[in-house]
C-alpha positions in Angstrom: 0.0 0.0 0.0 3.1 2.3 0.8 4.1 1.6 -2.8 1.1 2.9 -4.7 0.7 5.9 -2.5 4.4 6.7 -3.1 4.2 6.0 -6.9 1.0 8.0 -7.0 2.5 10.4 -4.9 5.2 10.8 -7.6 3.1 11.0 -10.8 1.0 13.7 -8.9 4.3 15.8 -8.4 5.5 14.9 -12.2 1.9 15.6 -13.1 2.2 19.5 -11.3 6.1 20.4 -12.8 4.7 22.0 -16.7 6.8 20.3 -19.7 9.8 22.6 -21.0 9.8 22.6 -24.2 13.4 22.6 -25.7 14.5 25.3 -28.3 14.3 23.7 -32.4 17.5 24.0 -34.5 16.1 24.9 -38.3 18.3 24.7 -41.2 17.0 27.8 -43.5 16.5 26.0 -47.1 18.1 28.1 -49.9 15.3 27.6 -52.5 12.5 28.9 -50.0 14.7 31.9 -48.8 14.7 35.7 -50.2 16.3 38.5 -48.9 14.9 41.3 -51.4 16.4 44.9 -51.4 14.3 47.7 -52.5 15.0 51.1 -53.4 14.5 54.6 -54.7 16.0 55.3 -58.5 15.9 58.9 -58.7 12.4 59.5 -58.3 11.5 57.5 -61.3 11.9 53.5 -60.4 12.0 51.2 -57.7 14.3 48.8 -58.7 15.2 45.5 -56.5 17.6 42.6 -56.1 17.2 39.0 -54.1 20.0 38.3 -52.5 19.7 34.2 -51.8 21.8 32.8 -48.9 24.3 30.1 -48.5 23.7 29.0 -45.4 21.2 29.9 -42.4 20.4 28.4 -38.7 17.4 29.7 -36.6 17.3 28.3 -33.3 13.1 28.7 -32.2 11.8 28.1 -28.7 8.3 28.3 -28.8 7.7 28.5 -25.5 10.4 31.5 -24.5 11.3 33.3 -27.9 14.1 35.5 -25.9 15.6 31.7 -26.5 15.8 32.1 -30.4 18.5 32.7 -32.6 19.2 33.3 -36.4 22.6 33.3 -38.2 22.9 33.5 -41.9 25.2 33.5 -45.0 24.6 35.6 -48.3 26.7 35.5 -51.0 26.9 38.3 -52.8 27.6 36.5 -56.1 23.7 34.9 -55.6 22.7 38.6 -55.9 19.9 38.8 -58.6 18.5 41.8 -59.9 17.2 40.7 -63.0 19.3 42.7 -65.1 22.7 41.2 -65.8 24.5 44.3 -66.1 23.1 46.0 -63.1 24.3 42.3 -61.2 27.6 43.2 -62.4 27.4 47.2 -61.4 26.1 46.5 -58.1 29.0 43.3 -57.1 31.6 46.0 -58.4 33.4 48.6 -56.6 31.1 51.8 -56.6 28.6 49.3 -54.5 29.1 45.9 -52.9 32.5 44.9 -53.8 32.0 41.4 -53.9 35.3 40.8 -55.0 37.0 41.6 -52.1 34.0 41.1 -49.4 32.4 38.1 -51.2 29.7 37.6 -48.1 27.5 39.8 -45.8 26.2 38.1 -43.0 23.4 38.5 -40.2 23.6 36.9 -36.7 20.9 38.1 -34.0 21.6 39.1 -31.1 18.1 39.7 -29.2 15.0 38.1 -30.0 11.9 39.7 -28.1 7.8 38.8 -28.6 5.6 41.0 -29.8 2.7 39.0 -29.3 0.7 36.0 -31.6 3.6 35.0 -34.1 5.4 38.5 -33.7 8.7 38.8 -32.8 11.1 41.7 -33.1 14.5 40.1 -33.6 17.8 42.5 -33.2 21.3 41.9 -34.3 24.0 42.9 -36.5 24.5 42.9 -40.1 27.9 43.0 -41.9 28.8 43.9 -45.3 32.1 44.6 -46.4 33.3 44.1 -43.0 31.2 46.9 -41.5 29.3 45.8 -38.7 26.0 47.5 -37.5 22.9 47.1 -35.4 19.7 46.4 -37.4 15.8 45.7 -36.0 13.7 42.8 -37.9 10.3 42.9 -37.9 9.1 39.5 -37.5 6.4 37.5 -38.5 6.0 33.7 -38.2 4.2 32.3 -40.7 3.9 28.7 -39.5 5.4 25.8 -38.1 4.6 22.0 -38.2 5.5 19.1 -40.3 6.9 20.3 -43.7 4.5 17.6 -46.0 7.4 17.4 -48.7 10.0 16.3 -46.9 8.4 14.9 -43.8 10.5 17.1 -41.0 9.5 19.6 -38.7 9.8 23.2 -40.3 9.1 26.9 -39.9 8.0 29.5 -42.0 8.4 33.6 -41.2 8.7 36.8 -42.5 10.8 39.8 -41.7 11.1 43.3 -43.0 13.3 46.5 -42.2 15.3 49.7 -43.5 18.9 50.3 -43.5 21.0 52.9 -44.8 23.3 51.9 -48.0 25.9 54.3 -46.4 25.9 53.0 -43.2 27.8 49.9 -44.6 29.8 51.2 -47.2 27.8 51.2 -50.1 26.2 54.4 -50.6 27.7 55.5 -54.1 25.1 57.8 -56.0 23.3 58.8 -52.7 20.3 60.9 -52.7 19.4 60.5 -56.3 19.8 56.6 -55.7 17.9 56.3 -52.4 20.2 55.9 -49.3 17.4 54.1 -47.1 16.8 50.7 -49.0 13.6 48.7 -47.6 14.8 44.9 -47.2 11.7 42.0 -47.5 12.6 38.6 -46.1 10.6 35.2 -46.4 12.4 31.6 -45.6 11.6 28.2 -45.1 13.5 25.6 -42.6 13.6 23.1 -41.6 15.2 20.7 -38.9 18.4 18.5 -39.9 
């Protein structure tokens, strides 16, 4: 009789302690990932360019977002503007360079909800080898079990504005726009 009131006793107490659940590592898929940059031409155009990425990890913890990371790769030679020679004018000198700085990167460095699948996700951005702050707004577009490939996988959405000159690449600024608007959308999922 001790027995079963101990074991009860015990799955009462295992009962009362809520589950954790533990952060999910995503591998962003390249082929469900665009970073598009926007911007003004001189009053007359708003040109863009997807920038695809190499590689990409989001770390997501449902249950306490502060818990989440991202960290992600972008080639600059995946740039894609639809324009082949504004590709090459844009990965030369006067802009990105991507000669000499062949990557820009993004790692977070705070991750705060906003709410029902909004998150506000800060970190810093490099390209060529400047480093600044930039603000993501985020929203998450879905999880569950991706039906193609039968793994867990996320969905989201982010959006921001950064300044061209603030990273080295503000050649023809104000009649090419300094402020660029950047739209993301990606897919991952778990390895």
């Amino acid at each position: 009789m001790r027995t079963i009131k101990t074991m009860l006793a015990g799955l009462l107490l295992a009962a009362a302690v809520p589950a954790v659940a533990a952060p999910v590592t995503y591998n962003l898929d390249p082929t469900h990932t665009q970073v598009l940059v926007t911007w003004n031409h001189m009053g007359f155009s708003r040109p863009s360019a997807n920038f695809g990425i190499d590689k990409g990890v989001l770390v997501y913890d449902a249950k306490a977002p502060q818990r989440s990371s991202v960290e992600v790769t972008l080639p600059l030679s995946l740039m894609d503007t639809f324009v082949p020679d504004l590709d090459k004018h844009l990965s030369g000198k006067d802009f990105c360079d991507a000669e000499s700085y062949p990557n820009a990167t993004f790692k977070s460095t705070k991750v705060t909800s906003l709410g029902k699948n909004k998150l506000k996700v800060t970190g810093n951005l490099t390209i060529k080898n400047i480093t600044k702050p930039v603000v993501l707004d985020v929203t998450l577009n879905g999880t569950g079990v991706h039906p193609m490939v039968k793994k867990s996988a996320i969905g989201f959405n982010a959006v921001t504005t950064i300044k061209r000159s603030d990273f080295g690449v503000g050649a023809f600024a104000p009649a090419v726009s300094d402020k660029v608007d950047l739209r993301i959308t990606a897919e991952g999922t778990t390895p």
